[in-house]
N, C-alpha and C positions, 0 to 999 in steps of 0.2 A: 625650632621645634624641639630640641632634644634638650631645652633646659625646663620641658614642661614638666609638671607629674606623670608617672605612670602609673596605670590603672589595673591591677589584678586581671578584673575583666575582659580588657580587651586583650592584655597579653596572652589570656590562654584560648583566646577564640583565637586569634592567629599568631602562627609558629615565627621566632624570630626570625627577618633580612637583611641585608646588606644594608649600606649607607642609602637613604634617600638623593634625590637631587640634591648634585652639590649646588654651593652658594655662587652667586653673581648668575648675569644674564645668559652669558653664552657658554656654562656649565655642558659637558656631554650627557647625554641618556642614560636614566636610571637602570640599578638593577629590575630584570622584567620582572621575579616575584614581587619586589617591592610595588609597583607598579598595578600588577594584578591584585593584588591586595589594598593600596589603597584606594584605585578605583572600584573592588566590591562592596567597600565599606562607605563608599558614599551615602548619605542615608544615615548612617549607622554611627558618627563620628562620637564619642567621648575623649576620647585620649587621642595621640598620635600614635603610631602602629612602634611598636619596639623596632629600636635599629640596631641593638647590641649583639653581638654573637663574638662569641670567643674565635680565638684562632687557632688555626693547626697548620699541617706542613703545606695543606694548598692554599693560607693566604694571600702568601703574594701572587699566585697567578689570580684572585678575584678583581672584578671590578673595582678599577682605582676610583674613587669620588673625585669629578672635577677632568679628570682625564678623557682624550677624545678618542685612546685605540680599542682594539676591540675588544681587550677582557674575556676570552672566549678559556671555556674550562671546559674537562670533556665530563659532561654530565649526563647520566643515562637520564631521557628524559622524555616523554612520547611526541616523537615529529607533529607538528602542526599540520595539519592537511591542508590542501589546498588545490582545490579541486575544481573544473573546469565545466561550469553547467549551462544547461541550455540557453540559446539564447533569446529561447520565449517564455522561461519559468519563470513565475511572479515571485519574487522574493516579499516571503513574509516575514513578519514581524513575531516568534513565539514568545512565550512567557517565562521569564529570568525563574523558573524554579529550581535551577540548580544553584540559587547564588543564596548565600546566607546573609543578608540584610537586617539583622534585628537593631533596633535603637538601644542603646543603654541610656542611661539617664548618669549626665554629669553630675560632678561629684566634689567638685568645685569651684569657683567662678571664672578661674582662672584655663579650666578645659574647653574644647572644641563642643558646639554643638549646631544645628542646623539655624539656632536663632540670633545668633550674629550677627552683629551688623555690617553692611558694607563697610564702614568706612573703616572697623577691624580688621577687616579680611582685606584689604586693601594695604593697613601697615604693615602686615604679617606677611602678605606674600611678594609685593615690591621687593623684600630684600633677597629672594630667593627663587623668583619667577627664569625659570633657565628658557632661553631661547636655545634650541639644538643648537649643537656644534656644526652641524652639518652646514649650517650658513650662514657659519659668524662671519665669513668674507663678505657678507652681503654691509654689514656694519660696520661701518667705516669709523670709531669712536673721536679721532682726530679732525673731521670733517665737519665743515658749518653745515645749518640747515640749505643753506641756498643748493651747496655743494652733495646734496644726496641725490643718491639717486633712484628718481619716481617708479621707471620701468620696471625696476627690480621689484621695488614695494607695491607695486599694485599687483604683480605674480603673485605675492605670498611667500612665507617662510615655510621651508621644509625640514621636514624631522630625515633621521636615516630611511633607506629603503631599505623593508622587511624580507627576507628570503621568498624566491618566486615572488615576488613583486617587481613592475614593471617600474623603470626610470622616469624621467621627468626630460626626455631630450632640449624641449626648451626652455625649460627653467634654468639646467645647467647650460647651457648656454648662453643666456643671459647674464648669469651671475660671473661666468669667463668673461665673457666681455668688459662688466663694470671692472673685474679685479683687474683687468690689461691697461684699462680706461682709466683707472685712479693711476697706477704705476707712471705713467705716460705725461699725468697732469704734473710731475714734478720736474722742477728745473735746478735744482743742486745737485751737486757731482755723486752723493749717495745714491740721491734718485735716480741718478742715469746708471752705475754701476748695477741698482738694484734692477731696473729695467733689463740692461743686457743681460747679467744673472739671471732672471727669469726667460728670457729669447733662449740661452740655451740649456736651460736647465733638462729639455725633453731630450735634447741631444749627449748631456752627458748622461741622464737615467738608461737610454738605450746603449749606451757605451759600454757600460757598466753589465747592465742585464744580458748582453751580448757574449762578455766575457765571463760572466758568471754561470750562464747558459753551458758554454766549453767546458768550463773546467769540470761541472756538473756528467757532461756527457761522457767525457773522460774517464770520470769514477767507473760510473754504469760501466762504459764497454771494458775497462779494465778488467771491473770486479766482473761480469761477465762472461769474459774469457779464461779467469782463473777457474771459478765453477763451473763452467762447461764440462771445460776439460780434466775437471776434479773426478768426475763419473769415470771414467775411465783411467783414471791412471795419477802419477804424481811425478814431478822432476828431479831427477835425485839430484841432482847440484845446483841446485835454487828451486826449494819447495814450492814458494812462491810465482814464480813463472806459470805462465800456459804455454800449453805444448810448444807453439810456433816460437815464443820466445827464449825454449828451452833448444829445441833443436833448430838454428837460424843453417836457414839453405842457400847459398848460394845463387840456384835457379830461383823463379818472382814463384812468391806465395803461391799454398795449394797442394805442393810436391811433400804431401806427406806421409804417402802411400810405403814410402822407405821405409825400414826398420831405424831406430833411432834408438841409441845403448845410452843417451842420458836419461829415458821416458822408460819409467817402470810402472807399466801394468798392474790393476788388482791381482789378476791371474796370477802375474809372479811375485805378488808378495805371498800369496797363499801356495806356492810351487815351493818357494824358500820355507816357509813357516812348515809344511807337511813333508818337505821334504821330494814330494814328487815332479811330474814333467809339465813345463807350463800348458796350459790348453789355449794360450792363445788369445786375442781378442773378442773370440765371440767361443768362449766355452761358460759352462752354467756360472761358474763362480765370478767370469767377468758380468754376466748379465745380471745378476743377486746383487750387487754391489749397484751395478748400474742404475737398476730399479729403485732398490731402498734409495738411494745421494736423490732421485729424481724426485720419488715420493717426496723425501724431506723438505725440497729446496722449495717446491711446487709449494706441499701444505705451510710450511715457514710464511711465504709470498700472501697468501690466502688467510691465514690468519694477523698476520700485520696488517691487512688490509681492511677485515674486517671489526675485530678493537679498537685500532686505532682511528679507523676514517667512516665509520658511520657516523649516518645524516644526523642520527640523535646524543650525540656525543658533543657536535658544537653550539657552546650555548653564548651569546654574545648580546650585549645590552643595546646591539640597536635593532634585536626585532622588535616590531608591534606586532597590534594583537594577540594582546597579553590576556582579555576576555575571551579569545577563543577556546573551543573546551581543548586543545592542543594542548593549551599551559595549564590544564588543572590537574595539579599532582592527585588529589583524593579520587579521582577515579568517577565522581559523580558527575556525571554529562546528563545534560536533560533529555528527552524524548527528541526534540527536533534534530539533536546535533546528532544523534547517536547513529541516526539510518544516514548521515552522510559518508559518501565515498571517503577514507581517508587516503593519505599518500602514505606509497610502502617507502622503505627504511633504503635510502641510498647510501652505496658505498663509494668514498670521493676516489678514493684510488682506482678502484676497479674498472678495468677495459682501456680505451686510447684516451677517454676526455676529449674527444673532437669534439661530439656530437654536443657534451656541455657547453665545450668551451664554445657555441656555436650559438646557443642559446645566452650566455652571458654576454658575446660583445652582442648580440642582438636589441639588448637593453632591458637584461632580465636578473635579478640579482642573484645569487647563491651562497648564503656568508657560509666562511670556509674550505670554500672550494677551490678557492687558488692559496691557502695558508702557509704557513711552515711547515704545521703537521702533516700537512696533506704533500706535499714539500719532499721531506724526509718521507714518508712510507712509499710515495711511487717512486724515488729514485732507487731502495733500498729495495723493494716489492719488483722492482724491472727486472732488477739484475739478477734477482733469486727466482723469477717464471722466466724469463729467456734464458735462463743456466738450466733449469730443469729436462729442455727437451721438447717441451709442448711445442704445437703448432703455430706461433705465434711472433710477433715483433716486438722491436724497444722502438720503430721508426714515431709510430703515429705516438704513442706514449709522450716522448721528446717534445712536443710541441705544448703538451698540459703541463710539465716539466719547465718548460721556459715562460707561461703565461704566471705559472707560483711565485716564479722571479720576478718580473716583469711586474707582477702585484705587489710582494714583497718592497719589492726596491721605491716602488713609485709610491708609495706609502710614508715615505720618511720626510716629504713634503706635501702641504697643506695643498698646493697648486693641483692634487692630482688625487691628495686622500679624499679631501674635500667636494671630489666634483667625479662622479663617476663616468661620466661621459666623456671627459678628459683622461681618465684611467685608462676608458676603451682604446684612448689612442697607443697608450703603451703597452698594452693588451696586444694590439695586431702586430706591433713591431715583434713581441714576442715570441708570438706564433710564426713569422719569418725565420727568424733565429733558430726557431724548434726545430723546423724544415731542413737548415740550414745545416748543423749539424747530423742530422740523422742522413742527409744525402750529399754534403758537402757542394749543395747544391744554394747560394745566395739568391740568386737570380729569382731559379725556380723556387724557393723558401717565400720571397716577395709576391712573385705571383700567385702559390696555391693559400697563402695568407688573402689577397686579394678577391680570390676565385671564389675559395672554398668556405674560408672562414670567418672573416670579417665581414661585417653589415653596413659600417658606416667607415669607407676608405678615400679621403680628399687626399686627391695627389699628390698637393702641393707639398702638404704637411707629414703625413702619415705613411707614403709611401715611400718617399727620401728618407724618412729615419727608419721602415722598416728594411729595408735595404741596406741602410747604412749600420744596423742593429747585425740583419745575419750576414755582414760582410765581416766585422768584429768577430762574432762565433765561428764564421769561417777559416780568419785566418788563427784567430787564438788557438783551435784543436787540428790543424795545421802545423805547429809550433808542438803543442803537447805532444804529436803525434801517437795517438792510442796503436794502433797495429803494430808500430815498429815498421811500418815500411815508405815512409812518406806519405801515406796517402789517409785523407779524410776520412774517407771509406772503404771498406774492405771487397766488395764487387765494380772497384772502379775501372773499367777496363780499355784499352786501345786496338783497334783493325786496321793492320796494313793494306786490306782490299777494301775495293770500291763495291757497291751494290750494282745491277744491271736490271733493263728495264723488266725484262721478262719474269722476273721474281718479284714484280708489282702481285702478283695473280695470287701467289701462295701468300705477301704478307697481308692482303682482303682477306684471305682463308684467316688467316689466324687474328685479324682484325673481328670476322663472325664468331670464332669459336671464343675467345675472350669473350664479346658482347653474351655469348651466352652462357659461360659462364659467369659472370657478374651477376645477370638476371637471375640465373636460377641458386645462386651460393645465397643470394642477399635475400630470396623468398624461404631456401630451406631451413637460413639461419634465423630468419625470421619465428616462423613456425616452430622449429625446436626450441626456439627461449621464449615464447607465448605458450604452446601447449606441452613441452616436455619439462625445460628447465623449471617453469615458471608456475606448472597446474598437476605436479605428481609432489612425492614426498623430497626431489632433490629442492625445492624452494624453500623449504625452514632447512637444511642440511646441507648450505655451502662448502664447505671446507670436506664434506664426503664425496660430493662431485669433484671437487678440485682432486682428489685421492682417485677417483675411479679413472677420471680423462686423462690422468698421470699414467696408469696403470695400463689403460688402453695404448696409448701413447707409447710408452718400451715394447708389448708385446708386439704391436704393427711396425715398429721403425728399426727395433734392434740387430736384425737379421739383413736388411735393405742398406746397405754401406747410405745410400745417397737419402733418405728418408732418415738416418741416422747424425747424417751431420748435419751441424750446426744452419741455421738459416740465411744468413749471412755467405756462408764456407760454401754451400752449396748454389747459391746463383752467382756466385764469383766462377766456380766451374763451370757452370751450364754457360755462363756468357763468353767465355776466355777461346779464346782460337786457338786449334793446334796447329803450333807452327813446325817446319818440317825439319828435322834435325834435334828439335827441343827433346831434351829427356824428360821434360812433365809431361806426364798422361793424363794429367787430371781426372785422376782415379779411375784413369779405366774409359772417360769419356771420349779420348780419341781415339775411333775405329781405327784398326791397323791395315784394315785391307776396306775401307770403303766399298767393292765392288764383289766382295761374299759375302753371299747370307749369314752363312755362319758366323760369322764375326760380326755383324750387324743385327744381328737378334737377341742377341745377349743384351748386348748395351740397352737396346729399342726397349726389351723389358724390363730392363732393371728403370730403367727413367718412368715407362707407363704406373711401372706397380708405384713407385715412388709417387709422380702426381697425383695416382689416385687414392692412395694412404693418404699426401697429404694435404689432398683436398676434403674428403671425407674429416680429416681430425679438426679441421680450423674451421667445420662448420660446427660441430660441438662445444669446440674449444673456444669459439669467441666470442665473449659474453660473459663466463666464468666470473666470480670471485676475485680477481686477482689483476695486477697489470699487464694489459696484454693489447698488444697492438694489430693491425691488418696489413700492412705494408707488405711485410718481410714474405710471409703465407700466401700471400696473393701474389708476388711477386715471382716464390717460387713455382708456384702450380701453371703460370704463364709462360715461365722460363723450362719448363719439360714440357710443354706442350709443344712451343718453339723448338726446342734443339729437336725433340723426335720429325718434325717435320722437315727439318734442318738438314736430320742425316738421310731421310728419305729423301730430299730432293738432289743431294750428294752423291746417294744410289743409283738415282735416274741417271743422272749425269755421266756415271762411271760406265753403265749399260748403255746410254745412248748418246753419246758424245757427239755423235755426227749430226742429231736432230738439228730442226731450223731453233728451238729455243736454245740450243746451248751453244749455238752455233758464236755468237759476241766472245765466250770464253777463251776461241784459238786454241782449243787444245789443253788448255792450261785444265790441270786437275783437281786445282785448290779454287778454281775460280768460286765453289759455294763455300759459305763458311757457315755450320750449322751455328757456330755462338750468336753471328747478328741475330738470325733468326728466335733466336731465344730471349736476347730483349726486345726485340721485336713484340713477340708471343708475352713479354712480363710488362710490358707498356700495354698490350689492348687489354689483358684481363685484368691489374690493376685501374684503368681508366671503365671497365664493364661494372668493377663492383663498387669504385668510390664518384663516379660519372666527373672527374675530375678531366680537363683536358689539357688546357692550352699549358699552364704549370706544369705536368705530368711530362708533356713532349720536353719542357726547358729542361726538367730536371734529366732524363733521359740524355741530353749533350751533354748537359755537366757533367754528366756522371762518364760519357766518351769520350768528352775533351776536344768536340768534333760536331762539326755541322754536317757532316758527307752522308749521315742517317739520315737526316732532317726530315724525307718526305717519304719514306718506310716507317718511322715513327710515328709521322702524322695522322697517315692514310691509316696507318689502324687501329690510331687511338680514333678517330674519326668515326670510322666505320663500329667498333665497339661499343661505343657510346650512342650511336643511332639503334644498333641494333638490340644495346640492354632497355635503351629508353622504348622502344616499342613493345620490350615482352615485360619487362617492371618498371614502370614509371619513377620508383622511387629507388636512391643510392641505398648502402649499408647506413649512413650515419641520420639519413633520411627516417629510416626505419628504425631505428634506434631512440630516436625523439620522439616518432611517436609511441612505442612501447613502454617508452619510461616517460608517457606524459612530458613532457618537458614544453613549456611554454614558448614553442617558439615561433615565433611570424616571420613567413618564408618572402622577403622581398623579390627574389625573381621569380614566384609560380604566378603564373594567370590563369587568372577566374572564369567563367563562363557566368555573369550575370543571370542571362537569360531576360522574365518578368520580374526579378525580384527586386524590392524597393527597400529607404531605409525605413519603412516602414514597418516593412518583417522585422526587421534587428533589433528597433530601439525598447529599449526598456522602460517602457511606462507605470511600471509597481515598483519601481524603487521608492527606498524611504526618503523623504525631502525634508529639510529646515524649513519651517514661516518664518518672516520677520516679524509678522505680525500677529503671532501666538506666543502667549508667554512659554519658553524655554527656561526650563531651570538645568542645573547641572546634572541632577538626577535624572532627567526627563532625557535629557541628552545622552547618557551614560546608557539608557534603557537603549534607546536606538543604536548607539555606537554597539552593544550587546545584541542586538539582535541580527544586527547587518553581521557581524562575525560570526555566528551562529549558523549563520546561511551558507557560510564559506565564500563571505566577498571581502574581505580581510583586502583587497589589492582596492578595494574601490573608493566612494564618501557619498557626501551629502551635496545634491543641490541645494541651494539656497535662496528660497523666493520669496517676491512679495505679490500681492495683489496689482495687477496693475488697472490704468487708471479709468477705465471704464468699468471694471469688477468682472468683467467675462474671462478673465484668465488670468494667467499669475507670469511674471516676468523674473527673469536671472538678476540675481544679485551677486551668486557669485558661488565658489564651489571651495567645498573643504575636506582635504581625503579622509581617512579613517584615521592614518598613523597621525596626522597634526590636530586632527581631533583629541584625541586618546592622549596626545602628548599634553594640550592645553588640559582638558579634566583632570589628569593627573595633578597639574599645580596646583588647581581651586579645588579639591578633593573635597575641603572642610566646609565648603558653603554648598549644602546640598542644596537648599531651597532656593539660594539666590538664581536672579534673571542671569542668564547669557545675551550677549547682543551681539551684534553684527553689523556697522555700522558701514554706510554707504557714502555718506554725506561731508565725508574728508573732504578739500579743496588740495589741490597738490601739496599747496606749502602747510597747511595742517596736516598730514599725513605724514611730512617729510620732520617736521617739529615734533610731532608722535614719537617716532620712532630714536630719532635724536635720542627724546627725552629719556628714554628705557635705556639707552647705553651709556650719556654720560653724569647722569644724576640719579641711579636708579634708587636712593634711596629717598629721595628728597624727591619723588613723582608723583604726580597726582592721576597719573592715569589708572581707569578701571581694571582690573585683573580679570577681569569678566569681558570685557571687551574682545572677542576673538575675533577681528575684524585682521588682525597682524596674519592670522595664518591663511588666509581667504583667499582662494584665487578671485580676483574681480574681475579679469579678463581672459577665462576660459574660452578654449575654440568651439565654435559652433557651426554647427552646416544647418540648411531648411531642410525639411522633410520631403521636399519635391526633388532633392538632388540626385545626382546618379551614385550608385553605389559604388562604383569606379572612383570617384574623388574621393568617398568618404575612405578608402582602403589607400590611399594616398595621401590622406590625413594620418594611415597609422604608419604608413610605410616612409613617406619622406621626411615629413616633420617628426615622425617620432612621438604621437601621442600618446596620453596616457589614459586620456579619454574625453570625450567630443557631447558635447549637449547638442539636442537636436529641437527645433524651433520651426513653429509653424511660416508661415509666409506673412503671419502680424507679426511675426517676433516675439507671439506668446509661449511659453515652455511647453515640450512636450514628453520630454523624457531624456534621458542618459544612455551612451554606450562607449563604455569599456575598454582597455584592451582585450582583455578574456575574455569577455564577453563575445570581442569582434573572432577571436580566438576560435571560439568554438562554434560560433557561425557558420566560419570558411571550412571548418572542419566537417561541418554536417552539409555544409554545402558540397566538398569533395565525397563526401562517401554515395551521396546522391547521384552525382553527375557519373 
């Protein structure tokens, strides 16, 4: 095409693009304006669309021609919507008036026009017809016709999956299987090498991501601990150090309450500079320093978050629906598109990434979302909001941190770029590893990966490597050692006593009081990020929130020793035992006299005020702007809730020793130990607000080093979880997918059917292909524009004939949007011409088709029109008289993308969806 003439005209009706489709068959996906533009101009062809554009300093990050990675540049660009509507609205078909179609009249014999004949449009696009990258493994170019294989070909070829578009579970899996299935057929020593190399290629990518996960976490808590402890003070004999590693003690970590002459205070540099008497660590001028370092590092955190990781910044050549009005720079959207819902502007960094990550292994795409950029801002964005102060964690963060990786990494081989569903598997290893790190917990990293956030976990495969992935991460930061003190993590603690039964009773209490808070933190933080964050003026003024909850933040925490420090630093205390003789106080948390008031009222309310600061701020604080996790927050406000009941049952004790409950104890006056207590109390409220369990208990021994908890953990993550799930049904991350829309299909909720049939669900006004109506490209192109228009951009086209009594029409076969859109894209210049669809293949014709496009494609006589290649022919279908229980078993086990639904002749009756089935269940929950 680019040795054609170019035409004035058509130049200045459209602004120059990128490179078209590159050349040969299994070319990757064009640039999308290119795309959007030639598919407008169907109809309208004179000339080929200009591809020239000069270059500047961001050419080489553009899309490479020819190339299969993602090409992604941060272009401010308006999100695509994509929006979740009912599942009884008729989708209509509006009228393309926003699209500028005018004919020009060719201008030499040698241009594009609609009157063409096939068998032009045939030599022309043969050499250039790109089959997606996405399933060149499908094409075997070395392989006889006997030796292809049908199963594959009769699925269909598939283009990339577009953002918030649903996967293809059986397709990829299908296409795994053939690429195992050829590997397998070879008997030379290559072939068998090549074989093994792929058996463990899953095992070294987790090996890698594993260790790469460490070193990553490493940075974080390094750079973490440096700026922490930056707000307060500096080391005069290694700048660089945090406090702990400036002044190393003797006694185990915590004992920092000491005066320490290498640790110089703001207060005393300004003592020195003024010349007057230090004020100390809580005089104005330590608190002014303290504030602005918090301010900065907060809004830093918050604006790197925001520039660099919105949703409209990554722009990548495998979305479709390039006709939706999303991709129309000019701003002119028609009437239909204009009253549709659009989707607000996600920021990738922002929050833990569970709840996404939660939605992608689900089988939902988000290009971007696990990238480099995204990559670098949350590792860089962690360490500068958990240095600030704020109420919040780096735990849950670590795991969207290790899924970057884990994409990253698995990327560099076709086996896994190639096949998202296969991705998903090194996806959950990742999220093991996340775990794993953040709580030096493997085991439990395995399990809350299994529990919590993975959708599709085979044991055989998936769970062996993610184990084996965060046992890597385990011991690699292990080795690094971030603290400086052996240990993984910084609240890793050990008990020389045993529990006794009678303290059953109190860890129930704190099993309830957990369940209720989970319930109620996860409703109020609900409601303040729907109608405060979300519906006053902080919603266009992120980065002034991020400033005011900073702000809030110092003046509540700064005065409160225990509200002040670190989050980490602070359940390390609350859980640690006072042992008798020890010189750690841990700041004050070992009562001296257990059995006076006065000495136990202090403490009791330095902890109260503390939990209650810092439960109040991490209902605000999370959701913010910026990276920020739930662990660490919920961990503490469980951990004061435990100790205070801790030293009150210590009280009892002291006052009534001879009672029949304390009577097990002998005397003994250390028999309570307020610290179990307190992880006691940070296991039921962490399991109340994330309804996490049986993980939550494993990670709780790891982190003891000790089974002797085991059934004090249990019973109240147990009971916590009973009792949030009766006052709110739904977890924090729960509630967070649905506030941000996020696509996701919950495989373990159950339905209440009730009378409802598929009947209610299915989609009867969808638009449908005839075989037996003439389809031209243009005609097609109308429809492909209308269905995006509507905001079904995830969905296609059935495809029928009449069948053979004429009372109804029968499946020939289904074609999504995006293999649509990708086929009209190549025949762009045959507006007029027929499209067909052809049914009437024989295997070995089919299989000699497809051949013939890969190893002759220029010497081919097949139609370019022919879209029978991208077709599903054997789409899933259920009868109309089914129960709706199977057909949610259709989306749930197998993974569909969407189900035809068919009378009890077999005659068609309609389509549904995943989003569709989506917002079904959705409207069916708010009913029930």
């Amino acid at each position: 095409m680019s040795n054609l003439p170019q035409n004035n005209s058509a130049s200045s009706l459209l602004p120059s693009v990128q490179p078209g489709p590159p050349s040969g068959l299994l070319g990757g996906p064009s640039d999308t304006d290119y795309r959007r533009q030639r598919l407008q101009r169907i109809g309208s062809y004179s000339t080929p669309i200009a591809q020239n554009q000069e270059d500047d300093e961001t050419t080489a990050l553009r899309a490479v021609p020819g190339g299969t990675g993602y090409g992604t540049l941060p272009i401010v660009r308006p999100h695509r919507a994509c929006t979740q509507t009912g599942p009884w609205v008729a989708r209509r078909r509006p009228t393309l008036s926003g699209l500028s179609l005018t004919r020009s009249v060719p201008d030499s014999p040698t241009t594009f026009s609609p009157t063409f004949t096939r068998d032009t449009h045939r030599n022309q696009i043969s050499q250039q017809r790109p089959i997606s990258a996405y399933d060149a493994q499908l094409v075997n170019s070395n392989a006889d016709t006997a030796d292809t294989d049908i199963d594959v070909q009769t699925n269909g070829f598939r283009v990339w999956y577009s953002s918030f578009s649903s996967i293809d579970w059986l397709h990829d899996a299908i296409k795994d299987s053939v690429r195992f299935s050829r590997l397998r057929r070879g008997k030379s020593i290559r072939s068998r090498v090549r074989l093994a190399f792929d058996k463990s290629l899953g095992w070294i990518i987790v090996t890698v991501v594993g260790f790469l996960t460490a070193v990553v976490a490493f940075l974080v808590v390094r750079a973490e601990q440096w700026l922490f402890d930056a707000k307060q003070g500096y080391c005069k004999t290694a700048w660089w150090h945090a406090r702990h590693f400036c002044c190393p003690l003797p006694d185990e970590y915590g004992s920092l309450d000491d005066h320490c002459s290498a640790w110089r205070t703001w207060s005393d540099v300004f003592a020195s500079w003024t010349g007057s008497e230090s004020g100390g660590e809580e005089s104005a001028v330590q608190y002014l320093v303290y504030t602005i370092i918090a301010v900065l590092l907060a809004s830093t955190s918050s604006l790197l978050t925001i520039y660099l990781t919105a949703s409209t910044t990554f722009v990548t050549r495998k979305e479709s629906g390039v006709l939706s009005p999303g991709f129309d720079k000019s701003g002119e959207q028609n009437a239909s598109s204009s009253s549709q819902p659009k989707r607000g502007v996600m920021y990738y960094a922002a929050g833990s990434g569970i709840p996404e990550i939660k939605t992608i292994l689900s089988g939902f795409v988000i290009h971007g979302y696990l990238g480099g950029r995204v990559l670098f801002t949350k590792a860089l964005g962690l360490a500068l909001s958990v240095s600030s102060g704020l109420s919040l964690g780096k735990e849950g963060p670590f795991v969207h941190i290790a899924s970057c990786i884990g994409n990253i990494v698995s990327r560099y081989h076709s086996k896994y770029e190639n096949n998202e569903a296969k991705r998903r598997e090194i996806l959950s290893a990742a999220c093991a590893a996340g775990v794993a790190v953040a709580f030096g917990a493997p085991i439990g990293g395995t399990l809350f990966s299994l529990e919590e956030v993975s959708y599709f976990f085979p044991p055989k495969v998936v769970m062996w490597r993610s184990f084996f992935c965060a046992m890597i991460a385990a011991v690699t930061l292990r080795f690094l050692n971030p603290f400086g003190t052996g240990k993984v993590v910084l609240f890793q603690v050990t008990y020389d006593k045993d529990w006794h039964a009678h303290e059953l009773i109190f860890f129930i209490l704190l099993g309830v009081l957990g369940g209720v808070y989970g319930a109620y933190f996860s409703k109020l933080n609900y409601r303040w990020s729907r109608d405060v964050r979300g519906g006053t003026w902080l919603k266009a003024h992120p980065v002034a929130e991020v400033a005011l909850v900073t702000l809030v933040t110092t003046v509540l925490c700064f005065l409160n020793p225990y509200a002040r420090m670190g989050g980490t630093e602070l359940i390390y205390n609350l859980f640690s035992e006072c042992r008798t003789g020890s010189k750690n106080s841990h700041f004050n948390l070992c009562v001296l006299d257990p059995s006076n008031f006065n000495h136990v009222w202090p403490v009791v309310r330095a902890i109260l005020v503390a939990m209650i600061v810092k439960g109040f701020l991490t209902i605000i604080t999370f959701g913010i702007k910026l990276p920020a996790g739930i662990f660490i927050p919920t961990l503490g406000v469980g951990a004061c809730a435990g100790r205070i009941v801790g030293i009150a049952v210590q009280w009892l004790q002291y006052h009534y020793p001879d009672s029949t409950v304390f009577a097990v104890c002998e005397g003994d006056m250390d028999c309570v130990v307020p610290g179990l207590y307190a992880m006691v109390g940070a296991a039921a409220a962490l399991s109340g607000v994330t309804r996490t369990t049986v993980s939550l208990a494993v990670i709780m021994f790891e982190l003891t080093d000790t089974l002797t908890y085991a059934v004090p953990v249990m019973l109240s993550v147990l009971v916590a979880k009973t009792v949030a799930d009766a006052l709110e049904p739904k977890g924090i991350y729960d509630l967070v997918i649905e506030l941000s829309q996020l696509p996701y299909l919950d495989a373990k909720h159950e339905y209440l059917w009730s009378n409802l049939s598929i009947k209610d669900v299915t989609d009867r006004d969808v638009d449908v292909i005839r075989v037996d109506r003439h389809n031209t490209v243009e005609s097609l192109r109308d429809q492909l524009q209308s269905l995006l228009n509507a905001e079904h951009d995830d969905s296609g086209f059935p495809i029928l004939r009449p069948s053979r009594n004429e009372d109804g029409v029968r499946m020939v076969g289904y074609i999504g949007a995006s293999e649509l859109e990708h086929a009209l894209t190549v025949v762009a210049e045959g507006a007029t011409e027929e499209v067909y669809f052809h049914t009437t293949y024989t295997h070995e014709e089919l299989a000699a088709s497809y051949s013939s496009w890969v190893e002759e494609p220029r010497q081919s006589e097949d139609d370019p029109f022919d879209f029978s290649v991208y077709m599903d022919q054997a789409p899933l279908t259920i009868q109309s008289n089914s129960p709706l229980e199977l057909l949610h078993q259709f989306f749930v086990k197998l993974g569909a993308r969407y189900v035809i639904v068919t009378d009890t002749d077999g005659d068609y009756e309609g389509v549904i969806d995943k989003k569709t089935w989506l917002a079904f269940l959705s409207e069916l929950e708010e009913k029930s």
